[in-house]
C-alpha positions as CSV (number, residue, x, y, z in Angstrom):
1,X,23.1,145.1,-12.8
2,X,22.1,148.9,-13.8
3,X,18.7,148.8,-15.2
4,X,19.9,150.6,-18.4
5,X,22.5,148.2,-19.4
6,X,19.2,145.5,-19.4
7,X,17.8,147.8,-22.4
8,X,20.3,148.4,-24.3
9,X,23.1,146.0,-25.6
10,X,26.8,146.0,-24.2
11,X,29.7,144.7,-26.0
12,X,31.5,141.5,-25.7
13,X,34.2,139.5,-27.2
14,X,33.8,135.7,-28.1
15,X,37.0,134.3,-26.1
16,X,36.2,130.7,-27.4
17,X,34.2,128.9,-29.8
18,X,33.5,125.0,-28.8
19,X,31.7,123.5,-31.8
20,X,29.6,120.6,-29.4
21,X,28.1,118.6,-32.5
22,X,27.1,119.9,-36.3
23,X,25.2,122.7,-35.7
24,X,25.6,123.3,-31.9
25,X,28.7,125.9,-30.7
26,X,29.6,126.5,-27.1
27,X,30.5,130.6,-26.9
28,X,32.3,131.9,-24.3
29,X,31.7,135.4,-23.9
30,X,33.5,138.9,-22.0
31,X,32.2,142.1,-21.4
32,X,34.9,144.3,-23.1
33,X,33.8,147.3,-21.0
34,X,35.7,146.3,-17.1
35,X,33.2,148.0,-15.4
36,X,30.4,145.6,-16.9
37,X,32.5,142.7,-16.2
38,X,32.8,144.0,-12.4
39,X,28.8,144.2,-12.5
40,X,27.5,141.6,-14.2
41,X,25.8,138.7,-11.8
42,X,23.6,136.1,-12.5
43,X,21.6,133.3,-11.4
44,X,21.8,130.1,-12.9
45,X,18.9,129.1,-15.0
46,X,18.9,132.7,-16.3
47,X,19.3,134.3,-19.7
48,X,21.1,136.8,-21.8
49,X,19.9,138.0,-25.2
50,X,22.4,137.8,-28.2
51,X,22.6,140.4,-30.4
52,X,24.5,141.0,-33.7
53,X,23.9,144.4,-35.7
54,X,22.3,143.8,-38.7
55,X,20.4,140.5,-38.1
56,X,18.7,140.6,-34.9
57,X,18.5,139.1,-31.3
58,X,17.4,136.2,-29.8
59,X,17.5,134.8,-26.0
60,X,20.2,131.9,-25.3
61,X,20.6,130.3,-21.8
62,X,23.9,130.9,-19.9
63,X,25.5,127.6,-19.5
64,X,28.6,128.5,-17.2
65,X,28.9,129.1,-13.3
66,X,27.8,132.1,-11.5
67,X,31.0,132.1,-9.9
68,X,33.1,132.7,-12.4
69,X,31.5,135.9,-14.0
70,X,34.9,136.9,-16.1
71,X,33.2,135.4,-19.0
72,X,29.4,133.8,-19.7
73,X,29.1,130.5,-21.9
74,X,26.1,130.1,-24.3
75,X,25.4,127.2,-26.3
76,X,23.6,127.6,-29.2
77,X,22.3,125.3,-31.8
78,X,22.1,126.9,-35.5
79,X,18.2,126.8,-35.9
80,X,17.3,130.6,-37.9
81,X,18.4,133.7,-39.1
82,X,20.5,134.7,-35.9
83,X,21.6,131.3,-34.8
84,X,22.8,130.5,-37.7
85,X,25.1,133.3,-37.6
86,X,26.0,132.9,-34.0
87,X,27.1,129.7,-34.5
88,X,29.9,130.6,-37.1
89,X,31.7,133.1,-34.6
90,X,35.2,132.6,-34.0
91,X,37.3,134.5,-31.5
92,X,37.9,137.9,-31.2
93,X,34.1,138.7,-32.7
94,X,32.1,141.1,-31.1
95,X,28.2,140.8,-30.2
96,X,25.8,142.5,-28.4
97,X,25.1,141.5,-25.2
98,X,22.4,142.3,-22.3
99,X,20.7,140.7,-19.6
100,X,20.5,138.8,-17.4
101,X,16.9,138.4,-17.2
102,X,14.3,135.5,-15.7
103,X,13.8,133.4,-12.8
104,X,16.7,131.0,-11.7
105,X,16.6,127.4,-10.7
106,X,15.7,126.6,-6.8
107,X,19.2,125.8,-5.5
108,X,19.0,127.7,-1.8
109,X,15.8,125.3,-1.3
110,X,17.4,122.4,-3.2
111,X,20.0,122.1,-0.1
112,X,20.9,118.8,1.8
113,X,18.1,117.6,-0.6
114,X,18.1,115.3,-3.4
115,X,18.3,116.9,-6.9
116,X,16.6,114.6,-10.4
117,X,17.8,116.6,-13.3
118,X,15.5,115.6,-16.9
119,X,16.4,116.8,-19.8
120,X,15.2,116.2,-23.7
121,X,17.4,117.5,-26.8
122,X,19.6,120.4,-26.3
123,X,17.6,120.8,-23.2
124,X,20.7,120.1,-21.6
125,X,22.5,123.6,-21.9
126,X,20.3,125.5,-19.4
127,X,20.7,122.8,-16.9
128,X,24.6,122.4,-17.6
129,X,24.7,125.3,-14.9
130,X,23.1,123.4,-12.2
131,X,25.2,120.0,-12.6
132,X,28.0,122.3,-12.7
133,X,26.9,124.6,-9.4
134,X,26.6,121.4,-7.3
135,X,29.5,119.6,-8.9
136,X,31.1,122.2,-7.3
137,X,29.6,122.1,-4.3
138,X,29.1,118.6,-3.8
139,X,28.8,118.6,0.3
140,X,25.7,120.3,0.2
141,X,23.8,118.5,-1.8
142,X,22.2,114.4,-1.5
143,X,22.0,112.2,-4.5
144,X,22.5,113.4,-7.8
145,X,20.4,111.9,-10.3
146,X,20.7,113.2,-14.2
147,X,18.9,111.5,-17.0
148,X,18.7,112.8,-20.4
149,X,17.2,112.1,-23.6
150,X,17.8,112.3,-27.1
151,X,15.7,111.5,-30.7
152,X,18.8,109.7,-31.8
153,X,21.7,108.7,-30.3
154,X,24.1,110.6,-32.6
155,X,22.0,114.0,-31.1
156,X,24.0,113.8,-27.1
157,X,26.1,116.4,-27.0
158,X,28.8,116.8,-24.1
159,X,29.5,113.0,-24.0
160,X,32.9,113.7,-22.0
161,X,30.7,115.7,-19.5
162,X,28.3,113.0,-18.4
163,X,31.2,110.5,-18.3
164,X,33.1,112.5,-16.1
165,X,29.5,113.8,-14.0
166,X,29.1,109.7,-13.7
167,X,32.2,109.3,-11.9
168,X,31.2,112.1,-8.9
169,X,30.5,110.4,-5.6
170,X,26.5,109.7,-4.9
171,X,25.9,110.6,-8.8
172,X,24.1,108.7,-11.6
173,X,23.6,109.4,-15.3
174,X,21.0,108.0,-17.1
175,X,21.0,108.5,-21.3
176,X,17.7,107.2,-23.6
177,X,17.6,107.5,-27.3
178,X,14.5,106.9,-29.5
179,X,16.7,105.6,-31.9
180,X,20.2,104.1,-30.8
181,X,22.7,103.5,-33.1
182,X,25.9,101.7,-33.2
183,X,27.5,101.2,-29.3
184,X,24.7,103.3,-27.6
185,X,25.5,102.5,-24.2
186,X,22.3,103.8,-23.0
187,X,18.4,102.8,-23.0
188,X,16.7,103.0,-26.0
189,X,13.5,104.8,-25.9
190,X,11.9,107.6,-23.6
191,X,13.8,109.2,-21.2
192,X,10.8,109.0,-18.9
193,X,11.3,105.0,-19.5
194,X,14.4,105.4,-17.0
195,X,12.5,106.7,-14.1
196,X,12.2,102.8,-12.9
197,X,15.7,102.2,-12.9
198,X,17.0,104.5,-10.2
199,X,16.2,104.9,-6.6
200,X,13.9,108.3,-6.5
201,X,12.6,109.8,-3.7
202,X,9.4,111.9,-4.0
203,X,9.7,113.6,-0.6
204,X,13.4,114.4,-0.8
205,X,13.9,115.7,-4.2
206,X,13.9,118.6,-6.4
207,X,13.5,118.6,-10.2
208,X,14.9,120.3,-12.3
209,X,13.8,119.8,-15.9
210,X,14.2,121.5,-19.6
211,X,13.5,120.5,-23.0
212,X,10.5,119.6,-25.3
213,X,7.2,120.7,-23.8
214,X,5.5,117.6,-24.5
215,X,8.7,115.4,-22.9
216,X,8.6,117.9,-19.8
217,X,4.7,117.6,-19.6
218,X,4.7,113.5,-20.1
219,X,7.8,113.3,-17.0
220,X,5.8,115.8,-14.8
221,X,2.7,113.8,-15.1
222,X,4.5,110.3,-14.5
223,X,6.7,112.4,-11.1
224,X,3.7,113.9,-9.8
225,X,1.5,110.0,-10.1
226,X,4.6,108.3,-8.1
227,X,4.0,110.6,-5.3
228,X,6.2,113.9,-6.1
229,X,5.0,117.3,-5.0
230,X,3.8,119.2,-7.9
231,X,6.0,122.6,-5.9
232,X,9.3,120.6,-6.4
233,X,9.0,120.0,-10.0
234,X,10.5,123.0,-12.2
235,X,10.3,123.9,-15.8
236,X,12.3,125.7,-18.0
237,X,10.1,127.2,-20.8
238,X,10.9,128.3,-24.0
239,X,8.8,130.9,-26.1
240,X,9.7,133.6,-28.5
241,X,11.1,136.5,-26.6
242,X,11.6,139.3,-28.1
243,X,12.1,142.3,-25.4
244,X,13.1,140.2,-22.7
245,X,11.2,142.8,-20.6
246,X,7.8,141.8,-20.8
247,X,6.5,144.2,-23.3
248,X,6.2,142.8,-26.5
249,X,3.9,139.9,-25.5
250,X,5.4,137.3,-27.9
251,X,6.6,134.8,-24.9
252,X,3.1,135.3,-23.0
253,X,1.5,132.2,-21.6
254,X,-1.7,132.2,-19.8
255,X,-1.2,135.1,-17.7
256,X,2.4,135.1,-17.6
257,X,5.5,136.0,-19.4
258,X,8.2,133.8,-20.2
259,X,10.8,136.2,-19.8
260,X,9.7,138.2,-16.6
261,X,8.1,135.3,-14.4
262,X,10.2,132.7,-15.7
263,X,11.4,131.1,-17.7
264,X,12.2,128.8,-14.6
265,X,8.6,127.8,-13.2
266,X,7.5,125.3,-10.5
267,X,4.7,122.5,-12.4
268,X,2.4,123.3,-10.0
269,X,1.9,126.6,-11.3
270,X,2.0,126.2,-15.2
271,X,0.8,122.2,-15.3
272,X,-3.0,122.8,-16.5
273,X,-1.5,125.8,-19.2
274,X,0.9,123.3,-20.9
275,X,-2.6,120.6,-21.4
276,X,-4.1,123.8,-23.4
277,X,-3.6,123.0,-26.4
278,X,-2.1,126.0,-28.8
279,X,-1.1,128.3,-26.0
């Protein structure tokens, strides 16, 4: 995409809002200028940021397949000033739009390997893309493993989703809650706590993992002591981004930026930042 149109915002439509759970909307999104639809490419594990006049901006993950660029899904859970607004969108609303920006998830080097997917709390929605990617392309992937964890039980979002992900040849779904309530069919407690129950394999897998940093730092730990390489754990961070561009400094961490060297990192190369406590 032009350089320009990552500066300033473009226009686009909300085709469809998909409320997910109380405070969490699904926003499928289209360029109303053709030429920007034409144009626009990403990778998945990338981000737009969302902007509506007036309020402000703020970076959301794109949750659908590069593939099918016609429209971009975001889910966004109502959390501040902008969210809050974002969430209450309806069809045929405008917002502004621009991006994409960051790193992507590994999936040229994940091939005819194994892929573990971890996720904690809405950590789900950047990783949606991935599932989704080799759901689609099934034959050239191994064994899909997802597992993803929740404070409460009443939290999972896209119940449907995992169902139907569980019934995909060579596929398991794994779901922890803290606290379970009534009919959880999952495990209750850490999500980490369901790395025994499924058949990994350290030397054939990459992992893909967002949520919590303290979740993501705690499964990294207990991958990297059972033998996984440190280089085929990845991270999706979140900090505050404001530019998107590397300018502003807000999303810094250590010596990089969020939004220009990530926000998709490998462990290897952010583990001994994330044990700094503060940063």
């Amino acid at each position: 995409m032009a350089e320009p149109l990552r500066h300033a915002p473009w226009e686009a439509e909300v085709v469809d809002a998909t409320t997910e759970s109380p405070g969490i909307v699904t926003l499928r999104l289209r360029a109303t200028d053709r030429a920007i639809r034409a144009a626009y490419r990403f990778r998945p594990g990338q981000f737009n940021m969302l902007y509506l006049f007036g309020v402000g901006e703020v970076p959301i993950s794109i949750s659908s397949d590069p593939d099918d660029p016609e429209t971009l899904a975001h889910t966004v859970r109502g959390v501040g000033r902008v969210t809050n607004k974002l969430v209450t969108l309806a069809p045929g609303d405008r917002v502004g739009l621009r991006g994409p920006f960051g790193s992507s998830w590994p999936l040229a080097r994940a091939e005819g390997r194994d892929v573990l997917v971890v996720t904690g709390g809405l950590g789900c929605a950047p990783v949606v893309s991935v599932i989704d990617y080799i759901m689609a392309r099934r034959q050239d992937f191994g064994h899909l493993t997802i597992l993803q964890g929740v404070k409460h039980s009443q939290d999972l979002i896209w119940r449907s989703r995992y169902a139907a992900w569980e019934r995909e040849p060579d596929t398991e779904v794994g779901l922890a809650a803290n606290v379970a309530g009534e009919n959880w069919p999952g495990h209750q407690g850490l999500v980490t706590e369901l790395f025994d129950r499924y058949p990994l394999d350290p030397a054939a897998t990459e992992t893909m993992m967002c949520g919590p940093e303290p979740m993501m730092r705690a499964a990294a730990e207990d991958l990297t002591g059972r033998g996984f390489d440190p280089g085929s754990i990845w991270l999706s961070m979140e900090r505050n981004m404001h530019c998107a561009v590397a300018r502003c400094g807000h999303c810094q961490l250590g010596p990089h930026f969020v939004c220009r060297d990530g926000p998709v990192f490998p462990y290897g190369r952010i583990g001994e930042l994330l044990a700094v406590k503060g940063l």
